[in-house]
N, C-alpha and C positions, 0 to 999 in steps of 0.2 A: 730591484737588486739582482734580480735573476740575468737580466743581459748584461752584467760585469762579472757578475761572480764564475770564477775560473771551473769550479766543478760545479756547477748549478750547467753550464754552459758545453761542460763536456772535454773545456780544452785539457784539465787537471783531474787525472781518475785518482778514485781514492783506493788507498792499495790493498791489496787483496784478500791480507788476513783485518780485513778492518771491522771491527766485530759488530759496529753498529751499523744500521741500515739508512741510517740520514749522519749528514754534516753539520756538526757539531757548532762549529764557528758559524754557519749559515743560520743555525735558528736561534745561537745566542746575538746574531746582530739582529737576527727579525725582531726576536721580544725587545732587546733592547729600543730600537724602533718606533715598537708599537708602546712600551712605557712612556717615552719621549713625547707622545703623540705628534710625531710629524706628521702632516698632512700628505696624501699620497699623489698630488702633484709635485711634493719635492722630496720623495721618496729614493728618486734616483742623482739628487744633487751632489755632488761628489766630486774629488780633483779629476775621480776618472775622466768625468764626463764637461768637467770646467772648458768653456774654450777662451782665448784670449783672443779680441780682437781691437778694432780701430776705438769699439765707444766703450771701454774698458783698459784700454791701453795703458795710462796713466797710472792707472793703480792695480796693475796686476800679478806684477811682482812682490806687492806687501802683499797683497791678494791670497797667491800662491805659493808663500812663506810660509800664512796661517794654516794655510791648507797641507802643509806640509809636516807641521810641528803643531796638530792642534793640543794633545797635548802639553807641551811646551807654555803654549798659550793659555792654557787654564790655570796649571801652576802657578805661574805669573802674576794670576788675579787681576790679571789687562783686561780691561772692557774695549768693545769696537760697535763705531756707530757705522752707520750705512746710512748719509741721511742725503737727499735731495728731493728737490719741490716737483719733480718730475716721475711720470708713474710707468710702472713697469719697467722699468730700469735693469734690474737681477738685483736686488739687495734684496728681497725675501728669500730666492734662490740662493744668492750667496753665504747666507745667514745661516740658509738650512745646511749646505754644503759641509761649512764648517762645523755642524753639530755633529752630521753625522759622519766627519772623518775622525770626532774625536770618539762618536760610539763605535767605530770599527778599532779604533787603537786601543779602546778598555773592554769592551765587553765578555774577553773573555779574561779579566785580571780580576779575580776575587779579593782584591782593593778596592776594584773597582766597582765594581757588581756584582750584585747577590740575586740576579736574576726576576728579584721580585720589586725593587724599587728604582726609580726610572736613575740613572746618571747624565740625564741633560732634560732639558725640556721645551717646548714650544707652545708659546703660546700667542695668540692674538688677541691683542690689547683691547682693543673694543669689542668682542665678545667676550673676554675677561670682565671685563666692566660692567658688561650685560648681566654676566652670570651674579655679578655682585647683589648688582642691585636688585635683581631678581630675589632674593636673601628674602627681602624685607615687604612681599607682595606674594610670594607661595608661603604656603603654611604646610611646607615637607620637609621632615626630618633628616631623610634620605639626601634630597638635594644640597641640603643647609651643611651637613656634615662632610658629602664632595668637595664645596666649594672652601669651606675652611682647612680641608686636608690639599686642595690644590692650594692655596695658599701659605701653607708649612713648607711643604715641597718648595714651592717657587724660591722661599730663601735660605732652603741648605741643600736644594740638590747643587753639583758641580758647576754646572753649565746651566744658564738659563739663555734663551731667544726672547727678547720682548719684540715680536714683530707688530708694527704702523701703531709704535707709541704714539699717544697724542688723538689719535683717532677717535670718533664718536663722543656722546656725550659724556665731560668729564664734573663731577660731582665732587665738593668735600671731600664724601667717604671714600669714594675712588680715589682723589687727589691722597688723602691720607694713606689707604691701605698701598698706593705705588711708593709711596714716601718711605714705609714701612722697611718695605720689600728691600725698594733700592739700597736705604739709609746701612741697612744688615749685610747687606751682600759687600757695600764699603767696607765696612768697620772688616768684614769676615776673607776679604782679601778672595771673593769668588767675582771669576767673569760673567758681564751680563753682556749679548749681543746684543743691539737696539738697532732696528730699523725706524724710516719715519719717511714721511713726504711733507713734514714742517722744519722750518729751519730753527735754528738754535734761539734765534730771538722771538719766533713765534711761538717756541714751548715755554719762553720761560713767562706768558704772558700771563695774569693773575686768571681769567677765565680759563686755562689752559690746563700745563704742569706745573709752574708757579716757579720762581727762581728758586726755593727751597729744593723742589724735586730735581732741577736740570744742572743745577750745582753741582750736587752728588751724583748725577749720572752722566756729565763730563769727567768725571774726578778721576785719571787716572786711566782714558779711554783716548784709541786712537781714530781720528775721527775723519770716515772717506766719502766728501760727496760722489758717492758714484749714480752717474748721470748718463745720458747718451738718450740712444733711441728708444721706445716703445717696444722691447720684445715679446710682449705677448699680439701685438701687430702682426708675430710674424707665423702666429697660429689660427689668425683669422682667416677664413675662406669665402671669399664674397664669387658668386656664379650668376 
């Protein structure tokens, strides 16, 4: 975040009689952030940093709408899929982008945030999954009570990411506790981002997410194969 941010960067001084010694907006986006748990490979996802090109083209003007009006978009209670069969595409990247343009447009609105509870969230589905099941195989209090309190969160914070739904092993109780999730964020009119590298007729298959789950997580979602090339290809370095 440091190489956008205007006074982190030096282009914007903060003026003179400014009584505090750090920037205010700058550590209420970091916590914000770090409640979010965005991963810090898409830490710096952002319209700043969006580019549009040829394997993106198609859809980058809905793209960079959302990115424009994330807010807008949460109100709304619109859900957006990012789904194609094809890997490293940018829909993890794009997913993050849009979380955190909408944690730069609220974190400093005490509607919004109260600095100690996340207002969007990120999560990865099959280590979600993991942690679940993990539940019922630890015999820790600690852990047991994390994983029921990410779970609270997941359906009333604002903005939820389900990034590579469908991923890993999926169980009953996973199938149920996603059902949960989704089934409340409908009814409660909040948006859920969903990434996936399965197609819509692969999730809704009974070993899968099940038509119950993909029913209610189409419902009212705008939905963008975004596909093209391989770009983490393009941070390979073969010598």
């Amino acid at each position: 975040m440091r190489d956008w941010c205007k006074l982190k960067s030096g282009v914007v001084k903060l003026p003179a009689d400014y009584l505090k010694t750090y920037c205010v907006g700058f550590e209420k986006v970091t916590k914000a952030v770090h409640l979010a748990k965005v991963p810090k490979e898409y830490q710096n996802a952002n319209l700043f940093n969006y580019v549009a090109d040829k394997d993106n083209a198609d859809f980058s003007e809905i793209i960079k709408e959302v990115l424009n009006n994330p807010v807008g978009f949460v109100k709304s209670g619109t859900n957006l899929a990012l789904i194609n069969k094809l890997k490293g595409t940018g829909k993890s990247w794009t997913a993050n982008a849009v979380l955190n343009e909408f944690l730069y447009k609220v974190c400093r609105d005490p509607e919004w945030f109260d600095y100690e509870s996340p207002v969007a969230m990120y999560i990865k589905f099959g280590a979600w999954a993991n942690r679940n099941r993990d539940v019922f195989t630890r015999n820790d209090d600690q852990f047991t009570y994390e994983v029921h309190k990410e779970l609270t969160q997941m359906k009333d914070v604002p903005l939820l990411v389900l990034d590579d739904i469908g991923s890993g092993r999926i169980t009953p109780i996973i199938r149920d506790l996603i059902y949960d999730v989704i089934d409340w964020r409908k009814e409660e009119k909040k948006s859920i981002i969903f990434t996936s590298n399965f197609s819509d007729l692969l999730l809704r298959q009974d070993d899968m997410l099940g038509e119950m789950v993909v029913s209610r997580m189409m419902y009212n979602t705008m939905v963008i194969p975004l596909g093209g090339r391989d770009r983490r290809a393009d941070n390979t370095y073969i010598y």
